[in-house]
C-alpha positions in Angstrom: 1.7 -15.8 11.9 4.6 -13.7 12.5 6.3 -11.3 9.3 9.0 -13.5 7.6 12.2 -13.0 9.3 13.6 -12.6 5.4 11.3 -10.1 4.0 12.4 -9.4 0.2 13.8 -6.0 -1.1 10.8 -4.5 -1.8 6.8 -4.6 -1.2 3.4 -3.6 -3.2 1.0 -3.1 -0.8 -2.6 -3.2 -2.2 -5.9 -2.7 -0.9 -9.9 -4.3 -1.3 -11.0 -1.3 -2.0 -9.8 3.1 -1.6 -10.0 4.5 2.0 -9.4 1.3 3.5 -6.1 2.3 5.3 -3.5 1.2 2.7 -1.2 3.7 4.0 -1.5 3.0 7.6 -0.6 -1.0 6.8 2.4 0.6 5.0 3.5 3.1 7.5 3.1 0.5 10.3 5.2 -1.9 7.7 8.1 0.9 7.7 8.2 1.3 11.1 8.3 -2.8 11.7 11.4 -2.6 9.6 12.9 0.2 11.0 12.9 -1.3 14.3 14.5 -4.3 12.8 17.3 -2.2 11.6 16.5 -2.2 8.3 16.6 0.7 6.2 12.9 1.1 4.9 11.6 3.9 2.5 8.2 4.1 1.5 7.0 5.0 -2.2 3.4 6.0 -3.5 4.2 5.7 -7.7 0.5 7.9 -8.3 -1.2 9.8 -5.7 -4.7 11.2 -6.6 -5.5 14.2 -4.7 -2.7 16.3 -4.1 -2.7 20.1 -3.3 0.8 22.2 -3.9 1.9 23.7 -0.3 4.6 25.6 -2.6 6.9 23.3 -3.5 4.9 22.0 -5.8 2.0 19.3 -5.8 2.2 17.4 -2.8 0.0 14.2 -1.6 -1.1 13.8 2.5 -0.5 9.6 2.1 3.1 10.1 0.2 3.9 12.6 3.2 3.0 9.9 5.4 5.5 7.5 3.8 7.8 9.9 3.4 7.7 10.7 7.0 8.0 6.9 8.3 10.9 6.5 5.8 14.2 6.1 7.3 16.4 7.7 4.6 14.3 10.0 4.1 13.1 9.9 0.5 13.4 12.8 -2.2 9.5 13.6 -2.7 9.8 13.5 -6.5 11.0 9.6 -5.8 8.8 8.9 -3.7 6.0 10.0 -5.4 6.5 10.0 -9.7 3.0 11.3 -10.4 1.5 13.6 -8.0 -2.4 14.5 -9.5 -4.4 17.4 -8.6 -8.0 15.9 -8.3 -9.0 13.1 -5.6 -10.2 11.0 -8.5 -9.2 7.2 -10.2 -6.0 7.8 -11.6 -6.7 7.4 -14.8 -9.4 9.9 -14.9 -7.1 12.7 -12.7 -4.0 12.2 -15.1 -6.7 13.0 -17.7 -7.7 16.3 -15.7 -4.1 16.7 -15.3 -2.8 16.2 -19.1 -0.5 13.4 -17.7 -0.1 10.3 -19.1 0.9 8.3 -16.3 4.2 5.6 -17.7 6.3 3.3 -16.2 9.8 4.4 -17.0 9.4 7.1 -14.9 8.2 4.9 -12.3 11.1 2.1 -12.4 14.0 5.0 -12.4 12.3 6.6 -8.7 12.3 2.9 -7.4 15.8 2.3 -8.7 16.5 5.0 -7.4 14.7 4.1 -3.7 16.7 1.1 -3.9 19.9 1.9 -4.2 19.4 3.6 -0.6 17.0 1.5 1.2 17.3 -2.2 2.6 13.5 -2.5 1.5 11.3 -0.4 0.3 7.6 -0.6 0.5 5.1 0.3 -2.6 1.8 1.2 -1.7 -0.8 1.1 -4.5 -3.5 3.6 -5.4 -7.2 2.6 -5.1 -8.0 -1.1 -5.0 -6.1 -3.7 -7.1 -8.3 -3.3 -10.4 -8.2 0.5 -9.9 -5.9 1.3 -13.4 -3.1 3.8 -14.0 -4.0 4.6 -17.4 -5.8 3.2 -20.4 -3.0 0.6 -21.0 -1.6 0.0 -17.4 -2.7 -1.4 -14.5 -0.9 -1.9 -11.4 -0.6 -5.7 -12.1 1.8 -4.0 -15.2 3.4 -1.8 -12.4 4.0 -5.1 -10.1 5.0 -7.3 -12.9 7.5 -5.2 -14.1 8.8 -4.4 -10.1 8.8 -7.7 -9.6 7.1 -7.2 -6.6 5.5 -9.4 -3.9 1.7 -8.4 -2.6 0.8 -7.5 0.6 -3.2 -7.2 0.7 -5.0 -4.7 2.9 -8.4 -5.9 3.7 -10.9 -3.0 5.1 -13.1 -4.5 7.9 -16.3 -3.3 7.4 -19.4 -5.1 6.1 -18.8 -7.0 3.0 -15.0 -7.4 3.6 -15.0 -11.5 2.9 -16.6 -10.5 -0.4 -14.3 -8.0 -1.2 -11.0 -9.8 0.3 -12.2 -13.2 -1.6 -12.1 -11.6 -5.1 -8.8 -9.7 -4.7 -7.3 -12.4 -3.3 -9.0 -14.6 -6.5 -7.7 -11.9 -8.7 -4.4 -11.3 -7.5 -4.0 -15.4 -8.1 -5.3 -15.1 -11.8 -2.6 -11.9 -12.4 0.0 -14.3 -11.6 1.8 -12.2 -8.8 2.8 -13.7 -5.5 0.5 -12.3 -2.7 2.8 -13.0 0.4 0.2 -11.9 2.9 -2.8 -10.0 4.7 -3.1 -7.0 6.8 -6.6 -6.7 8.2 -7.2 -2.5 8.9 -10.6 -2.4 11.3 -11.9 1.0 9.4 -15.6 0.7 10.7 -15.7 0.6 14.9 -20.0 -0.3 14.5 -19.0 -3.2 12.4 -20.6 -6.4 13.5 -19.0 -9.8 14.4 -15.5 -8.0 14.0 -13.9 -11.2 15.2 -16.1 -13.4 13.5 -15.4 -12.0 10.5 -12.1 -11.8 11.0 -11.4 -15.7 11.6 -13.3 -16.2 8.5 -10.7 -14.1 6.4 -8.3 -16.4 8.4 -10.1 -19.5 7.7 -10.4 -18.8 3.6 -7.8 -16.2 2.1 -4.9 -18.5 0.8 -2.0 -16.1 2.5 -0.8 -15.7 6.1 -2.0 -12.9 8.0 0.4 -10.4 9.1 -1.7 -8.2 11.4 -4.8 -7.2 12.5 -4.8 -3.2 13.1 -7.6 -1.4 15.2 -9.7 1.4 14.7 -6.9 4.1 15.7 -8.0 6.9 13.2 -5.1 9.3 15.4 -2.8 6.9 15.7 0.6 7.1 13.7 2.8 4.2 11.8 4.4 3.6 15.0 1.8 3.1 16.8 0.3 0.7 14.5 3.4 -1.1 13.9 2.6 -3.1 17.8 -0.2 -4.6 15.6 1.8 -6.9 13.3 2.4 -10.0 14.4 5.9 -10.1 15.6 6.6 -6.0 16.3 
């Protein structure tokens, strides 16, 4: 199935698990809409793992976004909460002394979206991965109003793992709009067996299937959703 032809003003892209190619989905998503014509910025709200080049703490998947944005994003925008250690957020806020809120979230994506078309979200971890002890990202997308786009690793256990979000994303009562499968493991077996049976069972349409490009840019990816 092909991306809606009317995609809505903004995205939260989420993932089954970390290091399952979240930001490649999104930066192949920004791309898409750039060649549309669309004026598509990318945000990362809390990025674990950052180091400071100089101007500060900066993340490698927020300069990724930033990169495939078109206006190019203000870092401090893009990314609200930049944390040092590649931990779960909550835990490198902690290390940090940050306590990671959403006002200062909502402002940046204000912000994003007074000067973007659409702008795409990408989440941190996998869905249930919190922000803090009293938000998780279902708090974040609520309060966005966001649509989900899920990011399913391919690898071994990926219908488990796809299944439950999917299950879990229902229950949290946010609209999951569709499915990006990301082929991280090239030695996984029955890659297109497994892959018709995320077709046959998740609930929303698929929007791509991405291959194992580990040097491959947004751009590159982007030829991988359905209708770029």
């Amino acid at each position: 199935m092909p991306l809606p032809a009317t995609l809505p003003p903004a995205l939260f892209v989420t993932g089954t698990d970390t290091e399952i190619g979240k930001t490649a989905a999104s930066t192949a998503l920004l791309h898409a809409l750039r060649r549309r014509g669309l004026r598509a910025v990318g945000m990362k709200p809390v990025a674990s793992g950052s180091h400071d080049p100089g101007q500060g703490l900066r993340n490698d998947d927020a300069l990724a976004l930033q990169a495939a944005s078109l206006p190019v994003p203000d870092y401090a925008d893009l990314n609200p909460y930049a944390l040092r250690q590649p931990l779960a957020p909550e835990l490198a806020a902690a290390e940090d002394g940050v306590h990671i809120e959403l006002a200062p979230i909502v402002a940046a994506f204000e912000r994003l979206r007074a000067q973007a078309d659409v702008v795409v979200v990408e989440g941190v971890g996998g869905w249930l991965a919190p922000l803090s002890a009293q938000l998780d990202q279902r708090d974040l997308v609520r309060a966005l109003r966001l649509p989900v786009v899920l990011v399913v690793g391919m690898r071994l256990g990926c219908v488990n793992h796809a299944r439950l979000t999917a299950e879990s994303l229902q229950a949290s009562g946010v609209d999951c709009v569709g499915w990006i499968g990301n082929h991280i493991d090239p030695s996984m077996q029955r890659q297109d067996e497994n892959f018709a049976t995320l077709q046959q069972r998740l609930p929303m349409p698929c929007w791509g299937r991405l291959p194992h490009l580990p040097e491959a840019g947004g751009e590159a990816l982007s030829t991988h959703l359905h209708d770029a």
